[in-house]
C-alpha positions, 0 to 999 in steps of 0.5 A: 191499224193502217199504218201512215205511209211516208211521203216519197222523197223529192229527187235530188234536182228538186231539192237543188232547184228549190235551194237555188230558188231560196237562195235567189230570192234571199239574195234578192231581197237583201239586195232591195234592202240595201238599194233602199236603205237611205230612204229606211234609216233612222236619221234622227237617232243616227244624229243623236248617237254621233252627236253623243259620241262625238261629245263624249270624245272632245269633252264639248258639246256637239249638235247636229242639225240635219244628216242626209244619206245618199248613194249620191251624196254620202253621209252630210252632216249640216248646222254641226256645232261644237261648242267651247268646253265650259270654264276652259280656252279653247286650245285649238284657237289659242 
């Protein structure tokens, strides 16, 4: 029987330098992701999940018509309506 001989061990210097590789295209790559994430963001689901939310909030009914995100611009929110709650005044033009 032939014994299998271990592969000999990477020298310290190779194993830091292949971490710091890693480790660099990771940064990388999150780096990218975040430039990019505008452009990557579901829009429609993240109007809808604020809109619910804020309904859910003041009691009324909230509609979003269009979001846009931006490093420019931030978060726009365009056409957002709230509507009176129904069989009740509305105290805050009261």
């Amino acid at each position: 029987m032939t014994q299998l001989s271990t592969p000999p061990a990477l020298p310290r210097i190779e194993r830091l330098r292949r971490a710091t590789r890693i480790g660099a295209w990771a940064a990388l790559l999150t780096a990218i992701a975040y430039v990019a994430m505008p452009w990557w963001l579901p829009r429609g689901w993240i109007a809808r999940r604020m809109a619910d939310d804020l309904s859910a909030q003041l009691r009324r009914q909230v509609s979003i018509g269009r979001l846009t995100i931006s490093w420019s611009g931030g978060l726009v929110l365009e056409d957002l309506a709230v509507r009176d709650r129904p069989g009740g005044p509305n105290e805050y033009l009261a």
